[in-house]
DRENDO-1510 file (C-alpha; in Angstrom, 1 decimal, always signed):
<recs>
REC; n; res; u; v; w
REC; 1; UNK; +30.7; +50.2; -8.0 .
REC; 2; UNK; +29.4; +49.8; -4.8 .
REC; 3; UNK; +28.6; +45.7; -5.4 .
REC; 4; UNK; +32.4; +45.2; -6.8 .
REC; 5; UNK; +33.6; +46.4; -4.0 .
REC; 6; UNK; +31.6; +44.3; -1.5 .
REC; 7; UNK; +32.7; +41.0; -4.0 .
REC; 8; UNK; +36.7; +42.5; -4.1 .
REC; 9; UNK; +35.7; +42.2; +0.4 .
REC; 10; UNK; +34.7; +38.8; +0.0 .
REC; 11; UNK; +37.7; +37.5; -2.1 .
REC; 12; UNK; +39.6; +38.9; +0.1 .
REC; 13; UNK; +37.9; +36.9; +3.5 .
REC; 14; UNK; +38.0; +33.7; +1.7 .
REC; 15; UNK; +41.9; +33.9; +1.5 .
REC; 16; UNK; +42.7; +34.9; +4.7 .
REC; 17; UNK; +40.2; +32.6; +6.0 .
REC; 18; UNK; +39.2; +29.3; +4.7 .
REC; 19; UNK; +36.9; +27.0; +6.7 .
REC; 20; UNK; +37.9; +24.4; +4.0 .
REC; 21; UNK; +41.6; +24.1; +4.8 .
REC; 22; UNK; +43.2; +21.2; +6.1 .
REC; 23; UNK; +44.2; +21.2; +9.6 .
REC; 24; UNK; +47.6; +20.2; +11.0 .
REC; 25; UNK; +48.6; +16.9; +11.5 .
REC; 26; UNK; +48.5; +17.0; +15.3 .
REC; 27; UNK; +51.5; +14.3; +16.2 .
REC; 28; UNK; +53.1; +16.3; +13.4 .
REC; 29; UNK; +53.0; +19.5; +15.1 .
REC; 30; UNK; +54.4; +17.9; +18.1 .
REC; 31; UNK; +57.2; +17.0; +16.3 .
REC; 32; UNK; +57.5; +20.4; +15.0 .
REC; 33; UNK; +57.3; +21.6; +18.3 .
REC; 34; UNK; +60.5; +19.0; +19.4 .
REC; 35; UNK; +62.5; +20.2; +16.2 .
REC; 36; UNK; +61.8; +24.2; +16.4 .
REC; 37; UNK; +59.9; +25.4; +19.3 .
REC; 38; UNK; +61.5; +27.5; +21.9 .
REC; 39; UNK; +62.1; +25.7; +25.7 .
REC; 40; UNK; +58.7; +27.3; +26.6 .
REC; 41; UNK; +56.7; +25.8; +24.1 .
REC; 42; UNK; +58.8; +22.4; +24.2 .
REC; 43; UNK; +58.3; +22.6; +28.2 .
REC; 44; UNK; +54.2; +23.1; +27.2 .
REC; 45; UNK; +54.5; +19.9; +25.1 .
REC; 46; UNK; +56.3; +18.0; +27.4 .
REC; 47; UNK; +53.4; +18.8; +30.5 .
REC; 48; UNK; +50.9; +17.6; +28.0 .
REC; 49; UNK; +52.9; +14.4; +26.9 .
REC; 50; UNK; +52.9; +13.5; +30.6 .
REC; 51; UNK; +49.4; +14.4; +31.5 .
REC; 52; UNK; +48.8; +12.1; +28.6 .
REC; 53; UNK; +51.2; +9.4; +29.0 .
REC; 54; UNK; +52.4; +10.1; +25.6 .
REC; 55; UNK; +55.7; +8.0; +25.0 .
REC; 56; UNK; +55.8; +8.0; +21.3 .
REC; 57; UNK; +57.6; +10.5; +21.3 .
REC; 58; UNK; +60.6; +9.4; +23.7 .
REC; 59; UNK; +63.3; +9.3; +20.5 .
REC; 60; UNK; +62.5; +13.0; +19.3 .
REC; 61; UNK; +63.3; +13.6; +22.9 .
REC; 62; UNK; +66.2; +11.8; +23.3 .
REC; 63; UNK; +67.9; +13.2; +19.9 .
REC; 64; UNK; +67.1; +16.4; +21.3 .
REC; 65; UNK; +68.9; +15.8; +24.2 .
REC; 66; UNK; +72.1; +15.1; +22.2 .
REC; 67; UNK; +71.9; +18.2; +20.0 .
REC; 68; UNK; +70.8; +21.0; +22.3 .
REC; 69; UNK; +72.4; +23.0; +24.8 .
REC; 70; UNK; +69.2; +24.6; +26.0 .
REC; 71; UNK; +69.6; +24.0; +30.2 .
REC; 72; UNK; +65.9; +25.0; +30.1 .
REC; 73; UNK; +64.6; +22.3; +27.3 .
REC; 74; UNK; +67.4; +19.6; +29.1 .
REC; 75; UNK; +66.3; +20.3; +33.0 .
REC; 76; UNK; +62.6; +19.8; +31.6 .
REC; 77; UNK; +63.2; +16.6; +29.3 .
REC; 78; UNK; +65.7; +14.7; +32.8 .
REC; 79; UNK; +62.4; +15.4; +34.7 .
REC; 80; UNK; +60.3; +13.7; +32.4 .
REC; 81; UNK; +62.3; +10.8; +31.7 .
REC; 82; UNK; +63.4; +10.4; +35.4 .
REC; 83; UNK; +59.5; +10.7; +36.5 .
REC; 84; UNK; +59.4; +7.4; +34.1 .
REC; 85; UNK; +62.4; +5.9; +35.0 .
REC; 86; UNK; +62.9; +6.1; +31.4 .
REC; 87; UNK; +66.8; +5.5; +29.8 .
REC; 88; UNK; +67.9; +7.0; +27.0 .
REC; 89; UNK; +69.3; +10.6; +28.2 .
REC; 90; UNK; +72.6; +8.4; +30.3 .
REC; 91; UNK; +75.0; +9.9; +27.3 .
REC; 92; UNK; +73.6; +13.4; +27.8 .
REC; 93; UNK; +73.6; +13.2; +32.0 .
REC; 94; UNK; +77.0; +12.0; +32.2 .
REC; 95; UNK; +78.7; +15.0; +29.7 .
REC; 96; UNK; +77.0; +17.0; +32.2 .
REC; 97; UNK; +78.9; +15.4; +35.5 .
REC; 98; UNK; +82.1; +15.8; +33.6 .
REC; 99; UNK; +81.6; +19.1; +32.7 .
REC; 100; UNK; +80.0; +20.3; +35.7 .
REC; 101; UNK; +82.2; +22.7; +36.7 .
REC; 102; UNK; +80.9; +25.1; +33.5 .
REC; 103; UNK; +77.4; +24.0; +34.1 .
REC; 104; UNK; +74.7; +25.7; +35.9 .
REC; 105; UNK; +73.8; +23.4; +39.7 .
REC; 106; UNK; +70.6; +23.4; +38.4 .
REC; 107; UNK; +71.1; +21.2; +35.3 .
REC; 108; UNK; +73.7; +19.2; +37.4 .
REC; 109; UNK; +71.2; +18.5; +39.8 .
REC; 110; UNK; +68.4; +17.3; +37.3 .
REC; 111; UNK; +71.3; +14.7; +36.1 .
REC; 112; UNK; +72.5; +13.5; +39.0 .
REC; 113; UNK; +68.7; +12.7; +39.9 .
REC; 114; UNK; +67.9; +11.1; +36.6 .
REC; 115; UNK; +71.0; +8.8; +36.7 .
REC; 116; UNK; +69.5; +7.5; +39.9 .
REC; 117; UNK; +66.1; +7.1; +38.8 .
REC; 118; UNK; +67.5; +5.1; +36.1 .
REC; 119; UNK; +70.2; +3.3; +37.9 .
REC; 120; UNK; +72.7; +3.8; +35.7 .
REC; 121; UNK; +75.5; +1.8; +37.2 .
REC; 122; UNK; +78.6; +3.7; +34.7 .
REC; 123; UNK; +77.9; +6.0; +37.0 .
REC; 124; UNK; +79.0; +5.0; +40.0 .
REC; 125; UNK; +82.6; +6.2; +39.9 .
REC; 126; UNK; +81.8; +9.8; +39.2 .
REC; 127; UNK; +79.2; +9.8; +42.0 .
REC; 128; UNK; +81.4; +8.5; +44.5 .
REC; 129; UNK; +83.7; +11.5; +43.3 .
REC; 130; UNK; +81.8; +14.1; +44.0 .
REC; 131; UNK; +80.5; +12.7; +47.6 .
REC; 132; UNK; +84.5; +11.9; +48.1 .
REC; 133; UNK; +85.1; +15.9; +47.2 .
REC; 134; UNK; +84.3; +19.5; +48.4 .
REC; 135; UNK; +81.4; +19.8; +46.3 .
REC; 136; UNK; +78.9; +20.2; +49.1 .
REC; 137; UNK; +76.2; +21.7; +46.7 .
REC; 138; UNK; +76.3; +18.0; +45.0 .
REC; 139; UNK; +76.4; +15.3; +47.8 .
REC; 140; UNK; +73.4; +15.0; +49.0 .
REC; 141; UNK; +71.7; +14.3; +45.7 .
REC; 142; UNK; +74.7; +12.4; +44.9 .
REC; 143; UNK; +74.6; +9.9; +47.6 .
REC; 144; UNK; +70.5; +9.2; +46.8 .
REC; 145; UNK; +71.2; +8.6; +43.3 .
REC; 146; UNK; +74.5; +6.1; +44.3 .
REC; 147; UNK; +72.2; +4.4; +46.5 .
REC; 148; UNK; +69.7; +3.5; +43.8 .
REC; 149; UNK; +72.1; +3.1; +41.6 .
REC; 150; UNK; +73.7; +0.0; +43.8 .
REC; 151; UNK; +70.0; -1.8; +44.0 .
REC; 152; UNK; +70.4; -5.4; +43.2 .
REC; 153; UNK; +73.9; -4.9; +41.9 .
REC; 154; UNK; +76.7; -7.3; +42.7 .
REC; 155; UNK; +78.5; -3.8; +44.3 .
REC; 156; UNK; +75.5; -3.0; +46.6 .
REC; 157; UNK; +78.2; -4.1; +49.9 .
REC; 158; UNK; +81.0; -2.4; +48.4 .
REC; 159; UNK; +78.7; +1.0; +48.0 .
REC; 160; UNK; +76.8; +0.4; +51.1 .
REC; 161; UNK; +80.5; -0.1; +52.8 .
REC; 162; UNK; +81.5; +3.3; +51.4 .
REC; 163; UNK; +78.6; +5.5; +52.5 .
REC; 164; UNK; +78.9; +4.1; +56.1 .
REC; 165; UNK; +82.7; +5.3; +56.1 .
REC; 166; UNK; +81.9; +8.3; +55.1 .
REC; 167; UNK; +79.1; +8.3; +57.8 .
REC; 168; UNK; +81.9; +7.5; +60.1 .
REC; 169; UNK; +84.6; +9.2; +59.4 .
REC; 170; UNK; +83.7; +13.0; +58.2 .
REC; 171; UNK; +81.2; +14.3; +60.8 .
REC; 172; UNK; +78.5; +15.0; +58.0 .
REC; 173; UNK; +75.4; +17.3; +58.8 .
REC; 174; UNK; +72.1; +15.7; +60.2 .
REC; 175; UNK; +70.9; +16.3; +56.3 .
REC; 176; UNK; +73.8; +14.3; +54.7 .
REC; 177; UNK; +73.2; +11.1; +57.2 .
REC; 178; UNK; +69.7; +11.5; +56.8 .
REC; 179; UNK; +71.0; +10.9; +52.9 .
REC; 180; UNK; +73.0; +8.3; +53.7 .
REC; 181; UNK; +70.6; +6.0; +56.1 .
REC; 182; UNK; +68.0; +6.3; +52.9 .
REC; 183; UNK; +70.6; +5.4; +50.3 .
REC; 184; UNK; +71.5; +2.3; +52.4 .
REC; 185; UNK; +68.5; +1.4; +52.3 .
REC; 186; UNK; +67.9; +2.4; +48.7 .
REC; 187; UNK; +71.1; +0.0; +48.1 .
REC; 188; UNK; +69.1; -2.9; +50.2 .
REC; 189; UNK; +72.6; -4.6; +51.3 .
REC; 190; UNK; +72.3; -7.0; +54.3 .
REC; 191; UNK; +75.9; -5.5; +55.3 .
REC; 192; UNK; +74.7; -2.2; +56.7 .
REC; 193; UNK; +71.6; -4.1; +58.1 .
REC; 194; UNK; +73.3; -3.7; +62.0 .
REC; 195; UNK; +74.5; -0.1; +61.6 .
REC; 196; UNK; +70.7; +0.7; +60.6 .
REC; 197; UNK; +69.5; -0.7; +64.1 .
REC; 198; UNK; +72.1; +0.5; +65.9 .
REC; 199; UNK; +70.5; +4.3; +65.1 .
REC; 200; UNK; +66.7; +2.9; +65.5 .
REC; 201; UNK; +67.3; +1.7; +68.9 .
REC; 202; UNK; +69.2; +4.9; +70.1 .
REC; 203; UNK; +66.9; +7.3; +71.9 .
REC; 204; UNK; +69.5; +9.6; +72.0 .
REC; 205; UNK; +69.1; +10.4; +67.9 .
REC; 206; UNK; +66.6; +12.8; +66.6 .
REC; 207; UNK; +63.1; +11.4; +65.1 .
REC; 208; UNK; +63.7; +12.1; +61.6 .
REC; 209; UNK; +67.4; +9.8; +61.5 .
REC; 210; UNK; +65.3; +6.9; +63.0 .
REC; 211; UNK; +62.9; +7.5; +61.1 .
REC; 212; UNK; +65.6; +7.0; +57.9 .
REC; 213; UNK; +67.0; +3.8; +59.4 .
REC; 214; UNK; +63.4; +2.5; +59.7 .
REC; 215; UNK; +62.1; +3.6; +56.6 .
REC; 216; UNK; +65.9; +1.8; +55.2 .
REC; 217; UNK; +65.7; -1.3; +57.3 .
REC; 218; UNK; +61.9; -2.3; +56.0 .
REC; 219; UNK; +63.4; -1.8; +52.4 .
REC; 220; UNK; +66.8; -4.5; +53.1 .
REC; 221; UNK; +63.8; -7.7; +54.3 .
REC; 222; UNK; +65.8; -9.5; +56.7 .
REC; 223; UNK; +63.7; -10.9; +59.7 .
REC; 224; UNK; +66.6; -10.3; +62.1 .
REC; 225; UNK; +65.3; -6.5; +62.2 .
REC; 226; UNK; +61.7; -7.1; +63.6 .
REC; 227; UNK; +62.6; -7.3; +66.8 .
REC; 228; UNK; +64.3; -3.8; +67.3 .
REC; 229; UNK; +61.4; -2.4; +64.3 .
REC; 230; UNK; +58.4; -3.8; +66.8 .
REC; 231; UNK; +60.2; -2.3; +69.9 .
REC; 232; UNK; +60.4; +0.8; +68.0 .
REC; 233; UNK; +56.3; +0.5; +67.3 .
REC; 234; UNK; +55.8; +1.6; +70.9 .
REC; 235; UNK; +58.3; +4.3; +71.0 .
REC; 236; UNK; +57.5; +7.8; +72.6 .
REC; 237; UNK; +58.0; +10.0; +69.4 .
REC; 238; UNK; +54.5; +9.3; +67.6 .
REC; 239; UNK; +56.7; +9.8; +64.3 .
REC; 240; UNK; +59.2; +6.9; +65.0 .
REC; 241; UNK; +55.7; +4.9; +66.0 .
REC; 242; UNK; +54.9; +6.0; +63.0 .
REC; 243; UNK; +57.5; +4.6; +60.6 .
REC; 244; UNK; +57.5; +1.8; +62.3 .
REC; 245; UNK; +54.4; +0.7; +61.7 .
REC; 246; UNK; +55.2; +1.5; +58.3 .
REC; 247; UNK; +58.1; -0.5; +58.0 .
REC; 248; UNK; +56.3; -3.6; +59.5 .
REC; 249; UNK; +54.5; -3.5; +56.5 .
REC; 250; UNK; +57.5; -5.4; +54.6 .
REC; 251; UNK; +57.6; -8.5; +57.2 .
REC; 252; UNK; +55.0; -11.0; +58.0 .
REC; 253; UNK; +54.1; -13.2; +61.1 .
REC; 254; UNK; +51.6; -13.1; +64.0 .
REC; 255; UNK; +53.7; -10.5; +66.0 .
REC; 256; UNK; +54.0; -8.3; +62.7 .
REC; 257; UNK; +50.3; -8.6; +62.8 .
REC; 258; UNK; +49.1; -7.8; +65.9 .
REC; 259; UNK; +51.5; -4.5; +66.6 .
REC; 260; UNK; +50.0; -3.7; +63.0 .
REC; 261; UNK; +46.6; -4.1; +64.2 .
REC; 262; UNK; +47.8; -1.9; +67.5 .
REC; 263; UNK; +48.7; +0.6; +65.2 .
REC; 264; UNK; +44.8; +1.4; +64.2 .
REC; 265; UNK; +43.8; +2.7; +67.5 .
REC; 266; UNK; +47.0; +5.1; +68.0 .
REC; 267; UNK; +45.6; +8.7; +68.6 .
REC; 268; UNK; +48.5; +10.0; +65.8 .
REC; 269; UNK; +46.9; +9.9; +62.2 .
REC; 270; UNK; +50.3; +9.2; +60.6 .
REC; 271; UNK; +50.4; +6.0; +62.9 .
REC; 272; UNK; +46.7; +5.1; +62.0 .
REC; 273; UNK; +47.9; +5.6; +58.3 .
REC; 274; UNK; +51.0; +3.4; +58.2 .
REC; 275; UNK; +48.4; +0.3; +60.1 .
REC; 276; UNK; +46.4; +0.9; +56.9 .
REC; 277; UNK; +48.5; +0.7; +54.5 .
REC; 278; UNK; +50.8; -2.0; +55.9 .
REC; 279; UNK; +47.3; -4.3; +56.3 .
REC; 280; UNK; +46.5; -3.4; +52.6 .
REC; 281; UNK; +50.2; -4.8; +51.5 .
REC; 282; UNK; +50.0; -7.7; +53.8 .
REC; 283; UNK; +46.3; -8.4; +52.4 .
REC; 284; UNK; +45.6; -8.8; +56.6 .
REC; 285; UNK; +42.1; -10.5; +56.7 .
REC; 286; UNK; +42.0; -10.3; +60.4 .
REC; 287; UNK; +41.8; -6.1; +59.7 .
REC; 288; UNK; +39.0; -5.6; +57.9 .
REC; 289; UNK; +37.0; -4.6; +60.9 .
REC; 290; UNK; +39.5; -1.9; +61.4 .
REC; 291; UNK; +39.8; -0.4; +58.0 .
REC; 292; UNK; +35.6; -0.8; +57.4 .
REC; 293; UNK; +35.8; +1.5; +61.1 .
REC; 294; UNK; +38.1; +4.1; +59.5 .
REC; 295; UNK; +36.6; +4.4; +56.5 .
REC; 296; UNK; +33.5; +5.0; +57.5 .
REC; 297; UNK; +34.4; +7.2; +61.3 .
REC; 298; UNK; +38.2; +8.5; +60.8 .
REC; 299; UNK; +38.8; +11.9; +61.3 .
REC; 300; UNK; +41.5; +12.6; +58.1 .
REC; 301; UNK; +40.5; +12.5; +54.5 .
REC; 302; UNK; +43.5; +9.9; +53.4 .
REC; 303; UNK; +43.1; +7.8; +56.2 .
REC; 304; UNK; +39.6; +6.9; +55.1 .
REC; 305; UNK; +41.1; +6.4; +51.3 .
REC; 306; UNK; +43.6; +4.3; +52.3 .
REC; 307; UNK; +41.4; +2.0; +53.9 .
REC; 308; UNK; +39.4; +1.8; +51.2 .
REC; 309; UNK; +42.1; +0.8; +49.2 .
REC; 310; UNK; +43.2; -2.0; +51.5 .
REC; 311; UNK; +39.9; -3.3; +51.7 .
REC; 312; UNK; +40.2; -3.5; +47.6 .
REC; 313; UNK; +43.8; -5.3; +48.2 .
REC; 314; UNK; +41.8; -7.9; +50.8 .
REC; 315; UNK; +39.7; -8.8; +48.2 .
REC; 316; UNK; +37.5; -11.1; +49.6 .
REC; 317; UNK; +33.6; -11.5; +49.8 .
REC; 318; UNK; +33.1; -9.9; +53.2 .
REC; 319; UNK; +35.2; -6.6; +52.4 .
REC; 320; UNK; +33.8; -6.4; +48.9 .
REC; 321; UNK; +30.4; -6.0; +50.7 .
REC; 322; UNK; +32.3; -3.1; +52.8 .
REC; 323; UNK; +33.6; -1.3; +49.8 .
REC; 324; UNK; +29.8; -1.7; +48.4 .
REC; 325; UNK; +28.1; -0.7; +51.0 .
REC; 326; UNK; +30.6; +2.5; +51.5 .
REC; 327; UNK; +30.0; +3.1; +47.6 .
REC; 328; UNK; +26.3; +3.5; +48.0 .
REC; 329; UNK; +25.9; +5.3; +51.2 .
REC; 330; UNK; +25.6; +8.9; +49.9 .
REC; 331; UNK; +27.0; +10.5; +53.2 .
REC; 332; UNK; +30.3; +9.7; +51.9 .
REC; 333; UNK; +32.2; +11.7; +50.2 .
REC; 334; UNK; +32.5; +11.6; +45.6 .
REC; 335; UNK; +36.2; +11.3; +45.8 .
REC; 336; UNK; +35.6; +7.9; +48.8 .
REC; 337; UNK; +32.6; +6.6; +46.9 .
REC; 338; UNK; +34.7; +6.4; +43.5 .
REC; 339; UNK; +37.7; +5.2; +45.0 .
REC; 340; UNK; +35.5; +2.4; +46.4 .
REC; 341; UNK; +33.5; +1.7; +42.4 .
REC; 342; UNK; +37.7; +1.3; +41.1 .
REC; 343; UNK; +38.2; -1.4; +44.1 .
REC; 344; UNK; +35.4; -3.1; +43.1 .
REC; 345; UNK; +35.6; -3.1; +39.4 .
REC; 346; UNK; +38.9; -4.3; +39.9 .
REC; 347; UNK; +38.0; -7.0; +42.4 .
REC; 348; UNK; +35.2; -8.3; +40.0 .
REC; 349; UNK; +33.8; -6.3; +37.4 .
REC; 350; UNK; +31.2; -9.0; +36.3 .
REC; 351; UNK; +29.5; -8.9; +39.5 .
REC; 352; UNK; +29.5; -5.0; +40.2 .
REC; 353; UNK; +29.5; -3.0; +36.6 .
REC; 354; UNK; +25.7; -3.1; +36.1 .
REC; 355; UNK; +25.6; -1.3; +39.5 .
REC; 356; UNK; +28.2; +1.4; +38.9 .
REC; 357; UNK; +27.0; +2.0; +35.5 .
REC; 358; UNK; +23.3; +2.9; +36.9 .
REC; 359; UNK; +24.9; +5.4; +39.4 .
REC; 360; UNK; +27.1; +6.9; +36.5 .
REC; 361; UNK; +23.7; +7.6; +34.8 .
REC; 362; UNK; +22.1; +8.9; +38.4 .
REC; 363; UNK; +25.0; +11.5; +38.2 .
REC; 364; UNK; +25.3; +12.5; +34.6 .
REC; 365; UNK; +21.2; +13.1; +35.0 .
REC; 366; UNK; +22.0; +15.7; +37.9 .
REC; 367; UNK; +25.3; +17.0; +36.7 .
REC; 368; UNK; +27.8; +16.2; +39.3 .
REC; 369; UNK; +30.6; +16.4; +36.5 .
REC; 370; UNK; +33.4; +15.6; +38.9 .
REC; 371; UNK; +31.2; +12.3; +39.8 .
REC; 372; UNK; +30.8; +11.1; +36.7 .
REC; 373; UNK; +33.9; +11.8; +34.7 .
REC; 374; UNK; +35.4; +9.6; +37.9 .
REC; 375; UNK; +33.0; +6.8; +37.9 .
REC; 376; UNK; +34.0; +7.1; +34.7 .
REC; 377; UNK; +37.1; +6.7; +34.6 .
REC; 378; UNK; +36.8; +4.2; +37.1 .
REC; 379; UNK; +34.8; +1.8; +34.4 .
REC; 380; UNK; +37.1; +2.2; +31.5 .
REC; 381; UNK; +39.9; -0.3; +33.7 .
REC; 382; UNK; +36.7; -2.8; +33.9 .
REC; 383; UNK; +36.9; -5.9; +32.2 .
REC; 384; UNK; +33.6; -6.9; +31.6 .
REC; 385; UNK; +31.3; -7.3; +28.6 .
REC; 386; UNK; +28.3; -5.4; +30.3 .
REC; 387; UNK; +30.9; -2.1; +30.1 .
REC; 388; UNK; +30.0; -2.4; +25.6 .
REC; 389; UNK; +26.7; -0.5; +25.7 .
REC; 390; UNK; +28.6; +2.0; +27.6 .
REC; 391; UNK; +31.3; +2.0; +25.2 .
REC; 392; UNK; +28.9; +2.3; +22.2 .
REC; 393; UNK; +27.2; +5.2; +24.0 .
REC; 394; UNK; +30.8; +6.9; +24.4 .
REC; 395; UNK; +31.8; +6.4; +20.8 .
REC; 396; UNK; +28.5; +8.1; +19.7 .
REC; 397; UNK; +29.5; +11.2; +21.9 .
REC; 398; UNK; +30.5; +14.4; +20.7 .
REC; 399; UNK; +32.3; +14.9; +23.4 .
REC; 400; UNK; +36.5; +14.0; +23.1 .
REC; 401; UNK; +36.8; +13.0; +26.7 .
REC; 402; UNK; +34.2; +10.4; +26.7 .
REC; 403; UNK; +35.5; +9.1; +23.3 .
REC; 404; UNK; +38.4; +9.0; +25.1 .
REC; 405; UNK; +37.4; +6.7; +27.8 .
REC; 406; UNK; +35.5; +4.7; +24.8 .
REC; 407; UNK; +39.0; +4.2; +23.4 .
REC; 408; UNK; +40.1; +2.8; +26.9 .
REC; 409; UNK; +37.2; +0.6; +27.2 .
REC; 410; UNK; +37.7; -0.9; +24.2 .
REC; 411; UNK; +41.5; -1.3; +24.7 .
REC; 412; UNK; +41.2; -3.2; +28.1 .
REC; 413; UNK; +38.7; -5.3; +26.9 .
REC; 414; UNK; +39.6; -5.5; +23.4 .
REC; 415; UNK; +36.5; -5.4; +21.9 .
REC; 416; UNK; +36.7; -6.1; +18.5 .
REC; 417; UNK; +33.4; -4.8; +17.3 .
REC; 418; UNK; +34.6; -1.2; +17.7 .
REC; 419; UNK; +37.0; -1.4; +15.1 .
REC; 420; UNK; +35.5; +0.8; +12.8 .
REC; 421; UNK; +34.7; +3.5; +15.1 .
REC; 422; UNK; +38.3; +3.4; +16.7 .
REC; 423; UNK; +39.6; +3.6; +12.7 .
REC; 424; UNK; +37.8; +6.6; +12.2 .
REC; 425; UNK; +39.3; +8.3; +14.8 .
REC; 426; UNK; +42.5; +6.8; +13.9 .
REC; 427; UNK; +42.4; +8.2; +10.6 .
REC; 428; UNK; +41.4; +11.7; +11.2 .
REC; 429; UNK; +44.8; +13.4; +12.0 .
REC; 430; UNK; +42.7; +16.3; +12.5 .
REC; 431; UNK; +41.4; +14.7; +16.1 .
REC; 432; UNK; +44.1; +15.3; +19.3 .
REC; 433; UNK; +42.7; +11.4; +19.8 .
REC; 434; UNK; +44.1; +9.7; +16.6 .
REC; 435; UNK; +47.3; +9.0; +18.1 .
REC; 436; UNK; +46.1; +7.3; +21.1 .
REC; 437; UNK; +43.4; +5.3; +18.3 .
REC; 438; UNK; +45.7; +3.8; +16.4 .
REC; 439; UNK; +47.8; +2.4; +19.5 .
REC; 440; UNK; +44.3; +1.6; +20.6 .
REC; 441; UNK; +44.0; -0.5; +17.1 .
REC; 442; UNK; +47.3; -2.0; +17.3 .
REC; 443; UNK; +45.9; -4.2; +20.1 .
REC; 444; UNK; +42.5; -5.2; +18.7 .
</recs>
């Protein structure tokens, strides 16, 4: 009796659980999730589609957009798309605008934004509407998303002409011009070039406004602004010095170049950070004594990055041997010496793979996790042939994230000879990585 009953037990355990069964098809549960799950689960999915950079799912989205009502599922899905500058939710923004009144600000916010982001140009009229109007809660987002929206459009004066009447003409708040300086600039229309130095070279205006009109003026190009822009380099506020440096960044010329080079020894970080990264987009040769100084001496963390990067953007032989010799010098910091493998796998990863392979291997051996999966990551962008016997390593893993980077590896380099093991992995819906696989196969 005693034995059937253990048996009848055993039945039982083997229904209820079956080690057997088939998993779920995991791109299928994601569309289960779009078509069923609550705004909490669809706002889980969405985090992980981003972290991922999962867009095959964009259409779900977007005819999800046109059916629900959810504010919670819509705010989440016009952050998505507007982090991606991604159209297809125009239809579903502008309902929103013209019902607005009955909608909560918080989902006619997340509109207005993503309209911008995508520069939908319909929607000019209904912006320029609610900056005209009482809606105070709206302008200010309004008038950022109207200035992106007039980018390289043949209505960039007409907008531009617009936000600097309204500038004029109705006393707005410190906050509002500060929205209006940026949008000009967002617009990038020559017209409102002399109304945009008019504010940088008045004293009498508070940093952050200058700061605007610089920040807009760098973004319109024209040469007839460098004088005032270089004036405004030795200014007294070390903010307007600042975005002035900054701003130099978008001109060229031996003047541009030295108050750039200036700009290194100003006692202000933020200063010392804009002469980086304005001699990193000007590829400034003449610098690279400068930026080897701060990445190795300054005082603040992101100054030292950014001067690796701009040594990377240089690329020449001299500050290649800078980012190498930072890379191996072990009194720098994980986060600096892997910033400085990506420069130089990207500058020429023929020459300098072997040697950030054999450190990947240094720091697996003595597990600095944080080290490795970053060199890591750092090698799977490198187009080389001597990353394969990395790649073949990866693929043998049992670990997902390093098959993972072996999918990358073999996607930027498209190695062939992997095609079996990317297959595999393509083929087994069971795997979180079979999605990312097959795109990996469609470009073998």
């Amino acid at each position: 009796m005693a034995a059937k009953k253990i048996l009848f037990v055993l039945l039982m355990l083997l229904l209820v659980y079956n080690p057997f069964a088939e998993e779920p098809d995991y791109e299928q549960y994601q569309r289960d999730t779009i078509n069923y799950g609550t705004d909490n689960e669809i706002a889980e999915l969405i985090r992980k589609l981003k972290t991922d950079n999962i867009t095959y799912l964009d259409n779900d989205l977007i005819a999800l957009s046109k059916t629900s009502k959810n504010i919670n599922i819509l705010n989440n899905l016009f952050l998505f798309f507007s982090d991606r500058e991604q159209g297809g939710l125009e239809d579903a923004a502008m309902d929103i605008l013209q019902q607005r009144e009955e909608k909560e600000p918080q989902i006619v916010n997340a509109a207005i934004t993503y309209l911008g982001q995508v520069k939908y140009v319909k929607a000019q009229n209904i912006l320029q509407d609610i900056i005209k109007s009482n809606e105070d809660r709206y302008r200010n987002i309004s008038i950022k998303a109207l200035g992106k929206t007039a980018n390289g459009t043949a209505g960039a004066d007409a907008i531009s002409g617009m936000l600097m009447e309204f500038y004029n003409n109705n006393s707005p708040s410190s906050e509002t011009q500060r929205e209006i300086v940026a949008a000009l600039g967002s617009a990038a229309s020559n017209n409102s070039l002399n109304f945009l130095l008019d504010i940088i070279k008045n004293n009498d205006e508070g940093a952050p406004l200058r700061m605007a009109a610089l920040d807009a003026a760098a973004k319109i190009k024209n040469n007839a602004a460098l004088d005032v822009i270089i004036e405004a380099a030795g200014a007294q506020d070390v903010n307007v010095r600042a975005s002035a440096i900054s701003a130099l960044g978008s001109f060229s010329g031996e003047r541009v170049e030295q108050a750039i080079i200036d700009g290194f020894r100003d006692t202000f970080f933020r200063t010392r950070l804009a002469a980086v990264k304005a001699a990193g987009d000007l590829k400034l040769a003449k610098a690279a004594p400068f930026l080897r100084y701060r990445a190795e001496r300054d005082e603040v963390a992101s100054v030292k990055e950014e001067a690796v990067r701009a040594l990377g953007a240089i690329d020449r032989s001299d500050t290649n041997d800078m980012l190498k010799k930072l890379f191996e010098d072990q009194k720098n910091s994980d986060k600096l010496r892997i910033l400085c493998a990506e420069m130089l796998l990207k500058n020429n990863a023929e020459q300098y793979a072997d040697q950030v392979i054999t450190k990947l291997d240094d720091v697996k051996s003595k597990k600095q996790t944080a080290f490795y999966n970053g060199l890591l990551k750092a090698l799977s962008n490198a187009k080389t042939d001597k990353v394969k016997p990395l790649a073949a390593r990866l693929f043998s893993s049992k670990d997902i994230i390093e098959k993972s980077f072996a999918l990358e590896i073999t996607a930027a380099n498209k190695f062939t000879n992997f095609k079996e093991e990317v297959e595999k992995i393509s083929e087994d819906k069971k795997n979180s990585l079979s999605r990312k696989a097959a795109d990996v196969l469609s470009k073998l």
